[in-house]
DRENFIKE-270215 format. One line per 2 residues: number of its first residue (from 1); for each residue y, x, z of C-alpha. Coordinates in pm, whole numbers, plus 32768, in hexadecimal, padded with zeros to 4 digits. Example, Ala and Ser with C-alpha at 12.3 -4.5 7.8 and 13.67 -1.06 7.14 Angstrom:
BEGIN
1> 7E3E 84CE 830C  7F96 8557 82CA
***
This chain:
BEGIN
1> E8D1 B7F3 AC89  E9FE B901 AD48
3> E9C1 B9AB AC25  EA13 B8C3 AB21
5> EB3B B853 ABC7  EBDF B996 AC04
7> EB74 B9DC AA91  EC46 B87E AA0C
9> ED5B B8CC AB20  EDBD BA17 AA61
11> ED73 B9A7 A90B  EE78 B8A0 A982
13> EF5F B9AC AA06  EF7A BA9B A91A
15> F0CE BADC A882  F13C BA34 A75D
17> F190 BAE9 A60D  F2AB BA67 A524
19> F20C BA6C A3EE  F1B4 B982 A2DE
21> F106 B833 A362  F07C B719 A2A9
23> F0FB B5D2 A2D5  F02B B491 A2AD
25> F0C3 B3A3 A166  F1D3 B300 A1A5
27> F1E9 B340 A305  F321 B316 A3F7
29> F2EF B4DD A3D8  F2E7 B4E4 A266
31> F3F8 B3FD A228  F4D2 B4C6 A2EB
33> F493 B61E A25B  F4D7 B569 A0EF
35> F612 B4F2 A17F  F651 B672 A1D8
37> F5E3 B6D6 A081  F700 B5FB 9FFF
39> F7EF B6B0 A09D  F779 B816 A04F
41> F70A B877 A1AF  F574 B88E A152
43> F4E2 B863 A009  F38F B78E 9F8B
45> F255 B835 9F66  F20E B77A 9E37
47> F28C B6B0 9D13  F1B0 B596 9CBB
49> F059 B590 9D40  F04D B570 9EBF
51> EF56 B568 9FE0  EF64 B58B A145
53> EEE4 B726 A0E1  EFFC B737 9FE1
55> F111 B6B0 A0B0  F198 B813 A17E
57> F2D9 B83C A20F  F376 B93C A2BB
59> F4D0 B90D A368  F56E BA7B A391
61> F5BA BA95 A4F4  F73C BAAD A4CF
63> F769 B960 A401  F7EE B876 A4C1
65> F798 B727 A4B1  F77D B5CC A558
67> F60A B5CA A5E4  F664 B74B A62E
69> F5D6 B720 A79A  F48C B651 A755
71> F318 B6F7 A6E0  F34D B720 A588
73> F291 B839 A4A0  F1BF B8BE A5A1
75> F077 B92D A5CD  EF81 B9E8 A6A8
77> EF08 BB4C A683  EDA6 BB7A A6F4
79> ED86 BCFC A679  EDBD BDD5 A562
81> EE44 BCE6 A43C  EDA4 BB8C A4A6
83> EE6F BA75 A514  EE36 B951 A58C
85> EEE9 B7F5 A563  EEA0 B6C0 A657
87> EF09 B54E A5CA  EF42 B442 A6A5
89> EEE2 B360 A72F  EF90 B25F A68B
91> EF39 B0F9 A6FE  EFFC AFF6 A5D3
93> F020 AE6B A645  F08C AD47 A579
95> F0C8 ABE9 A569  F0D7 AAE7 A423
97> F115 A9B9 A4BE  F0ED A8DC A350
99> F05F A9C7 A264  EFED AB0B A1FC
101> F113 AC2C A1E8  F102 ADA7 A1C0
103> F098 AECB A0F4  F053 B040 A0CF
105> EF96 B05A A20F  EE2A B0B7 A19E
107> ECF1 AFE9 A1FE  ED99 AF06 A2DA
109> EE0A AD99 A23D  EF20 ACF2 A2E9
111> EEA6 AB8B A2E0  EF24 AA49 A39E
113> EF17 AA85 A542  EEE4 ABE8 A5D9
115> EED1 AD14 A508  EE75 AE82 A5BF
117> EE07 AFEF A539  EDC4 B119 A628
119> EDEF B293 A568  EDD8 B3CE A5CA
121> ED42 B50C A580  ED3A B698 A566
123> ED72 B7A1 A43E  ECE4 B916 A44B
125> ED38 BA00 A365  ED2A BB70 A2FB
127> ECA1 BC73 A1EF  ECFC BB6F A106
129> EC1A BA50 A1C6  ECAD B8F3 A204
131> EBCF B82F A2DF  EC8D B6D4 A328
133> EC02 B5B2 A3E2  ECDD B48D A42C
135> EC32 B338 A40C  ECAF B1C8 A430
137> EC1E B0AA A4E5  ECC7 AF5C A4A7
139> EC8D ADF0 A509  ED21 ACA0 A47B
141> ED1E AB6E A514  ED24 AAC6 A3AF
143> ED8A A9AA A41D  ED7C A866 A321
145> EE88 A7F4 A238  EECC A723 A0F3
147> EEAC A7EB 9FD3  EE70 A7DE 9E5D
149> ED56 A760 9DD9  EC74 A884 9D34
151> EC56 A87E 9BE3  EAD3 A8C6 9BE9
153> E9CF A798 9BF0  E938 A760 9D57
155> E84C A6C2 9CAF  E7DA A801 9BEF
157> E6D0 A88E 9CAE  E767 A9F7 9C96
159> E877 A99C 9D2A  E819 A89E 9E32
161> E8A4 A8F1 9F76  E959 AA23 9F0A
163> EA58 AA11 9DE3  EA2F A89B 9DA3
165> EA98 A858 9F1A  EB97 A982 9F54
167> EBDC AA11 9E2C  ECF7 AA58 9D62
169> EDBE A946 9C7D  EE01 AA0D 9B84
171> ED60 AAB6 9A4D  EBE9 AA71 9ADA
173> EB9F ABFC 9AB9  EC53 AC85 9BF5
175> EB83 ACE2 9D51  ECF2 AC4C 9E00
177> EC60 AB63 9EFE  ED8B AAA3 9F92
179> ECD0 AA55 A0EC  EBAE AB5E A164
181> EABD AA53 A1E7  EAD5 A947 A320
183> EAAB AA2D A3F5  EB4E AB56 A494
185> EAD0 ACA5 A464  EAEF AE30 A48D
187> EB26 AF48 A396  EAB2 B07E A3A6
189> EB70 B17C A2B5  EB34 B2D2 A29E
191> EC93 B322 A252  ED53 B463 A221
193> EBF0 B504 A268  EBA8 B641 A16F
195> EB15 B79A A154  EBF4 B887 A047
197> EBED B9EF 9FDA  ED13 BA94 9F7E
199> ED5F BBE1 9EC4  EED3 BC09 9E98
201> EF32 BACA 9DDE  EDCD BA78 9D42
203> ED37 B948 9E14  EC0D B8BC 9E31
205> EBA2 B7A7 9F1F  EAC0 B686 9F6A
207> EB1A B56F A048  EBCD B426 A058
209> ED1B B47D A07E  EE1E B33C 9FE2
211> EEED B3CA 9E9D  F06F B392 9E8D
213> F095 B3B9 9D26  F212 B3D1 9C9B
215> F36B B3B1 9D3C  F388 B22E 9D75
217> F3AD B1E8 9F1F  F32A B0A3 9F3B
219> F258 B063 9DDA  F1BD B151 9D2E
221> F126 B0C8 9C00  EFC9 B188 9BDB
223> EF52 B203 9D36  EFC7 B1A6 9EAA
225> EF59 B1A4 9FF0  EF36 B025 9FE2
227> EDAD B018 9FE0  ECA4 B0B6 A0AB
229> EC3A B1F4 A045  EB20 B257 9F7A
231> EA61 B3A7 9F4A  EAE0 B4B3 9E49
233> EAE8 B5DE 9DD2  EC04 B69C 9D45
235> EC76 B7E9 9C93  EDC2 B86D 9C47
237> EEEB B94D 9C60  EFD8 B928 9D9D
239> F14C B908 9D3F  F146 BA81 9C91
241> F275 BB5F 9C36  F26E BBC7 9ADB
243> F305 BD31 9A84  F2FE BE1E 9962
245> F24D BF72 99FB  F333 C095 9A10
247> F475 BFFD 99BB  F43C BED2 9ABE
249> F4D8 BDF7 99FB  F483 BC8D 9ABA
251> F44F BB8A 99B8  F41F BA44 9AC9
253> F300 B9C3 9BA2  F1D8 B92D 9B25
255> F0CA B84D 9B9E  EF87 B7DC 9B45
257> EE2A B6EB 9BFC  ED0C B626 9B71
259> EC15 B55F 9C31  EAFA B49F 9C3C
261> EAAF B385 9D20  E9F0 B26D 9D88
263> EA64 B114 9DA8  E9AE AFF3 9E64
265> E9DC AE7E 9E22  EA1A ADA1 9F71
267> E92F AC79 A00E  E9DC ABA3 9F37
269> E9DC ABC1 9DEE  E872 AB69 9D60
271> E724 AB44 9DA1  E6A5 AC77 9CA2
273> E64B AD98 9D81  E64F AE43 9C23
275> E79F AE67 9BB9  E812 AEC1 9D3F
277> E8A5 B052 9D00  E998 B0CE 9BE0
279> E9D7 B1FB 9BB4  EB70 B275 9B98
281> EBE2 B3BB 9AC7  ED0C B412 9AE8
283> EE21 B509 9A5C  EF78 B593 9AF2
285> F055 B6A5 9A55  F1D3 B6FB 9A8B
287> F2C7 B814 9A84  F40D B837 9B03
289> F521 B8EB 9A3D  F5F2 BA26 9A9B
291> F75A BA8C 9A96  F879 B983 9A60
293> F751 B86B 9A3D  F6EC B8C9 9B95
295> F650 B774 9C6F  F5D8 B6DE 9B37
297> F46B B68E 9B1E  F383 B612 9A17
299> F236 B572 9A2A  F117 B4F3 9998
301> EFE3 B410 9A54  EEE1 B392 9996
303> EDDB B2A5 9A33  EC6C B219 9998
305> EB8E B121 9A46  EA19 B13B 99D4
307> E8BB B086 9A47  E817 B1A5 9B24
309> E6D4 B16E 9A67  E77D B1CB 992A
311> E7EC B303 999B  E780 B42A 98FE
313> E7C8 B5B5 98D4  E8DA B55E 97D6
315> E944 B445 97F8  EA01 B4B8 994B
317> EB09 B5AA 986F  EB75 B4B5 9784
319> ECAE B481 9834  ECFA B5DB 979A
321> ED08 B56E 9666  EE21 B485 95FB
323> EDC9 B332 9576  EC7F B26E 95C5
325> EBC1 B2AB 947F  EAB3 B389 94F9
327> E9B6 B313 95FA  EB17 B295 96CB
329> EB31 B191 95A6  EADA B02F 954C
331> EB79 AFB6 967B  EA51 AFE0 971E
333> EB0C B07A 983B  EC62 B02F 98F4
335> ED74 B12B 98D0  EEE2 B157 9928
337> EFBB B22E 98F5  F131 B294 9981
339> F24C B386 994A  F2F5 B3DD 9A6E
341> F471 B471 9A6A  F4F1 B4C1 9BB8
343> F666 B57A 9BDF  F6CC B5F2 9D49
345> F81F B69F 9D84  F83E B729 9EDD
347> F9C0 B766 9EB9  FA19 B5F5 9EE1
349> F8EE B55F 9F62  F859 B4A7 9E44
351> F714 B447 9DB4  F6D3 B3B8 9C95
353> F581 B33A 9BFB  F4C4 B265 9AF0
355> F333 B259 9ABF  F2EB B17F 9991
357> F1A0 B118 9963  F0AD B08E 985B
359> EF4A AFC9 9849  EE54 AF4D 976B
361> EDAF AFE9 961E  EE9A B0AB 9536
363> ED7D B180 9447  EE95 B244 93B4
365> F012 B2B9 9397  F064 B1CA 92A8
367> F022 B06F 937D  F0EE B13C 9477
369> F216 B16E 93A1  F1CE B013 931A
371> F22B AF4A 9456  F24F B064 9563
373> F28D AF3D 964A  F136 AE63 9645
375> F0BB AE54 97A3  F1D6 AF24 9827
377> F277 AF75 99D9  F335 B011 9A7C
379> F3E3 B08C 9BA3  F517 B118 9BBE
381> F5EE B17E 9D07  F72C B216 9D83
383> F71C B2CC 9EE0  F8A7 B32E 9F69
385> F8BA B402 A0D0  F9E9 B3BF A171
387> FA75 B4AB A26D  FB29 B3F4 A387
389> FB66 B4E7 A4BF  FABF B617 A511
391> F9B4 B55E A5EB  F996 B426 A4F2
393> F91C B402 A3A3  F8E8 B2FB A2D0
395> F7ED B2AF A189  F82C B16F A080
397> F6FE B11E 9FB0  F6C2 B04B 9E86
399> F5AA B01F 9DC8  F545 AF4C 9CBE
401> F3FF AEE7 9C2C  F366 AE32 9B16
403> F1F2 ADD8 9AC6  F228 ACA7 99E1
405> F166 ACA9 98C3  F244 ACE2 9729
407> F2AA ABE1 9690  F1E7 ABF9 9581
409> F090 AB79 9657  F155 AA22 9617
411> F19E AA31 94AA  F0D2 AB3D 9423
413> EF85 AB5F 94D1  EE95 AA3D 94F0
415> EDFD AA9F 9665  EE89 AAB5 97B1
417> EE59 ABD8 985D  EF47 AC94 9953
419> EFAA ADFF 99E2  EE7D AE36 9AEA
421> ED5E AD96 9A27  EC55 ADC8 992C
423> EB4C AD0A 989F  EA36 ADF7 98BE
425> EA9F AEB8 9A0A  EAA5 AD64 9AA6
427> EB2B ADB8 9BD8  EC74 AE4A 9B69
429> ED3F AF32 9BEE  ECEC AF18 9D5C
431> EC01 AFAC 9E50  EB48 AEC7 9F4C
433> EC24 ADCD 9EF6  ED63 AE3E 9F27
435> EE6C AEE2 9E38  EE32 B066 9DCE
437> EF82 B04C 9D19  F0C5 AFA4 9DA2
439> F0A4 AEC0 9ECE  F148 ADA7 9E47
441> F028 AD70 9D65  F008 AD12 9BE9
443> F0ED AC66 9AE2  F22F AC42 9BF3
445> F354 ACE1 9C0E  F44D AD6A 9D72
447> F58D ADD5 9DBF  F5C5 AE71 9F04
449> F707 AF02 9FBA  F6F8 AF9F A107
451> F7BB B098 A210  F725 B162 A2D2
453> F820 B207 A405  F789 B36F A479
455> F7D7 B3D0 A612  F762 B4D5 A6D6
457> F669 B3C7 A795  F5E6 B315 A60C
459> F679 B22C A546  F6B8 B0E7 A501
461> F6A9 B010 A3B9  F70A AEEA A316
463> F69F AE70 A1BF  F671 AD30 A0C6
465> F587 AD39 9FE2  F540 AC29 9EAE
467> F404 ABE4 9E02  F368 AB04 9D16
469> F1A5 AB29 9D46  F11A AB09 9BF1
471> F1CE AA4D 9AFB  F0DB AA9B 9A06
473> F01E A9A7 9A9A  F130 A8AD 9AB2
475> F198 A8FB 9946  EFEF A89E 98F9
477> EFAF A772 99B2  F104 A6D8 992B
479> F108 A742 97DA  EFD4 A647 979D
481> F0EA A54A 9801  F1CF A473 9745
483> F31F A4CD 9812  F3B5 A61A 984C
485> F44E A594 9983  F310 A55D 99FF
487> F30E A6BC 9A19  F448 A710 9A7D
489> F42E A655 9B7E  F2B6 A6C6 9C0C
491> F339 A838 9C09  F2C8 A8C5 9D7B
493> F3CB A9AD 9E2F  F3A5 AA81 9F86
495> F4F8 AAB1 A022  F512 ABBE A11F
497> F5F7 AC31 A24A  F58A AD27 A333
499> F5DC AE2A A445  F530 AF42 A4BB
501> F549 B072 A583  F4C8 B169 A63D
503> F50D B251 A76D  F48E B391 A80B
505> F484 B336 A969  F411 B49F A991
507> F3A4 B5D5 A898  F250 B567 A86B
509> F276 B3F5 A8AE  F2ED B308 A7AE
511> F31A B19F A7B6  F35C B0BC A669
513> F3AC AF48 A63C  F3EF AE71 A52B
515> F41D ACE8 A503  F41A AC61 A387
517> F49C AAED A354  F3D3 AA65 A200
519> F471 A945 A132  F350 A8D7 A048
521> F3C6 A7F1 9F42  F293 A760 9E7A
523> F179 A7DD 9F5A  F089 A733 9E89
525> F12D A749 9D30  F19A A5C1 9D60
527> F2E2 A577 9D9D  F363 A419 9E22
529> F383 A2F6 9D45  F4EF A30E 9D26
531> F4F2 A482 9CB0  F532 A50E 9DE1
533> F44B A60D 9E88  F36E A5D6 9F89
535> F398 A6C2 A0D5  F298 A769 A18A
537> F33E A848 A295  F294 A97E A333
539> F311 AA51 A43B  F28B ABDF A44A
541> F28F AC7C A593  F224 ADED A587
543> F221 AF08 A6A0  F161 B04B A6BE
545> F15C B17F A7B5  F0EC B2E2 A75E
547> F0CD B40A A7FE  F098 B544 A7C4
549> EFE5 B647 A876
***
């Protein structure tokens, strides 16, 4: 037992490398080394597709910058060229006090009452091995509140107890459940847990590492962090250099991953032990230009949703080919698709980006070029650094997002559908019940503003944020109705003010905070006889405390 503990003590003590580290999604770490990338002091490791693996940084040691004294972009070398990297612990808290509120945190749901996840974890790696293992364990207190009532029959005995009792109000073909159950529970999530082999910029890895697909901050329109993880394997190039031999001419960066994965419905959609896996394919190239286009960045993801017991040899490269009328076709399975156009300039801070998305079945160029905007989102966002003192900096963020369904649904197309369903793949675009794509969920739209204040001890932020959930559903329910006020005035809207910060109250010790104020106008998609909205006011309270070792 001396043995092992004088064995963990110098594990513990030995010195720390400056080198490359990965940084968890969307992490207090990673958002600060992308607010360095905007100013030109480190640069990202990749241009569209991201994990925990793919997201490196390096700070050279002579940059100076805010967080300059804190544990950033270090890890541990055991011998020769293995390094290790400890995460954590990181113990997250939160309170709704009315109703649900939060998203792109993994397995855990942030229902009404007290909300908690515990991560933490270590990375080895060396000779080209990545060995990561950093789980999550969450609880939710899911306490009750007045919701919508599903739009699945209770009465149906598929559905009894699960989607007919806490199901989604929408189309009746997404796994969305808007309460998980009576009672609370835990999650178990295996995380940003993988094993990877490297050689140069060829990867290959299997794991359950969360995707970041695109540019967008808050809303990403194909693949987020929002839902649990789910098991996958992927292949690809690494963000590669691309040269002409001998004359080394450099002709931009390139980029390139497919996967394979397996989705699992939640407790609460059906009955039909069945239909309970999917299986996800997915598709991410990009390049970035050279020379006087320098910081600009194109993309393209491509997504399909299939039954897992349909899945065959061939059917799992479709996605290669560009239209769905091979086995991809007949609508049989879900795709989307999005083009992703991201331009940073260092010189004056700026960051510019648009992913525009698509859904639903388009067997060939010409219904494209018909009505390119049939079932069409996007995001688009604006990031500006702002240098204040030499000790203070400062970051403004917009972003703005739109999942409503076209126009023509209304006039030209006799079925109602929306961005994040299918009829066949009937439990959407989600994972265990929660989002894969953008956290604010299907057929809605948001418009966010924030500042964020960088000081040697963290930051603080402030930010409003708009956002209508699902008016395709609104736009459905009210459509079979006489009045168009009547659904003017039903329209639901989530107004949000919040604060948040977070300080180092030493290298390795980090404590955040946030409160949220929620003004929910139409909770139930009812408003008040008079045509004003009904209120339903929820207070978020959030804190965590991480250190690491």
């Amino acid at each position: 037992m001396k043995r092992a503990i004088i064995v963990l003590v110098l594990l513990l003590g030995i010195c720390l490398i400056s080198i490359p580290a990965q940084e968890a999604l969307k992490s207090a770490e990673e958002e600060y080394y992308d607010f360095l990338a905007l100013q030109g002091l480190v640069e990202r490791s990749y241009l569209n597709y991201r994990t925990l693996s793919d997201s490196a940084w390096d700070i050279p040691d002579d940059t100076a910058h805010p967080w300059q004294g804190q544990n950033l972009g270090t890890k541990r070398s055991l011998f020769g060229d293995v390094f290790m990297k400890i995460y954590g612990p990181d113990l997250f808290m939160s309170v709704n006090t009315a109703a649900p509120y939060g998203q792109n945190d993994g397995a855990l749901w942030q229902g009404r009452g007290f909300n908690t996840s515990l991560t933490g974890g270590i990375r080895f790696e060396g000779y080209g091995v990545e060995l990561t293992f950093k789980p999550q364990l969450a609880f939710s207190q899911n306490a009750a509140f007045d919701y919508i009532t599903p739009n699945y029959p209770n009465t149906n005995a598929n559905y009894t107890g699960k989607a007919g009792k806490y199901g989604y109000y929408g189309v009746p073909s997404i796994d969305a459940p808007q309460r998980f159950g009576d009672e609370p529970f835990f999650t178990w999530d295996w995380g940003d847990s993988e094993v990877r082999y490297t050689w140069k910029t060829l990867t290959v890895g299997f794991g359950t590492e969360p995707i970041w697909l695109g540019p967008a901050q808050i809303n990403p329109i194909l693949h987020s962090n929002n839902a649990p993880s789910y098991p996958k394997l992927d292949i690809g190039l690494r963000r590669q250099r691309i040269t002409i031999p001998k004359v080394n001419w450099y002709l931009g960066d390139i980029e390139t991953r497919a996967w394979w994965g397996y989705l699992s419905e939640s407790n609460y959609f059906d009955n039909n032990s069945d239909n309970d896996h999917n299986l996800i394919t997915g598709f991410s190239i990009a390049y970035s230009f050279p020379g006087v286009l320098k910081g600009l960045s194109i993309g393209l993801n491509r997504i399909m949703l299939s039954k897992w017991d349909d899945m065959n040899a061939k059917a799992i490269f479709t996605l290669l080919w560009p239209f769905m009328d091979t086995d991809a076709g007949s609508d049989r399975n879900d795709q989307r698709a999005s083009i992703v156009i991201d331009y940073l300039l260092p010189v004056v801070g700026l960051d510019i980006y648009l992913e525009w998305g698509r859904n639903d079945f388009s067997p060939n160029l010409d219904f494209v070029l018909r009505y390119p905007f049939h079932t069409a989102g996007y995001t688009f966002g604006v990031k500006k650094a702002l240098s204040i003192s030499n000790i203070l900096k400062g970051e403004i963020l917009l972003e703005v997002t739109s999942l409503e369904c076209s126009m023509d649904y209304d006039r030209l197309i006799p079925w109602y559908s929306t961005f994040y369903a299918h009829h066949i793949i009937t439990q959407g675009h989600t994972n265990r019940g929660q989002w894969l794509g953008a956290g604010i969920g299907t057929g809605g739209n948001s418009q966010y503003l924030g500042f964020k204040l960088y000081y040697p001890k963290g930051y603080g932020n402030i930010f409003i944020q708009r956002r209508n959930p699902d008016l395709d559903y609104t736009m459905y329910i009210d459509s079979r109705k006489s009045s168009f006020y009547v659904s003017e005035q039903n329209i639901r809207l989530f107004l949000d003010i919040g604060l948040s910060g977070l300080f180092y109250f030493m290298p390795r010790l980090a404590v955040y905070g946030s409160v949220v104020f929620r003004d929910e106008r139409n909770p139930l998609n009812v408003s008040d006889t008079d045509r004003s909205s009904i209120h339903r006011y929820n207070v978020y309270l959030a804190a965590s405390v991480k250190y690491s070792f």
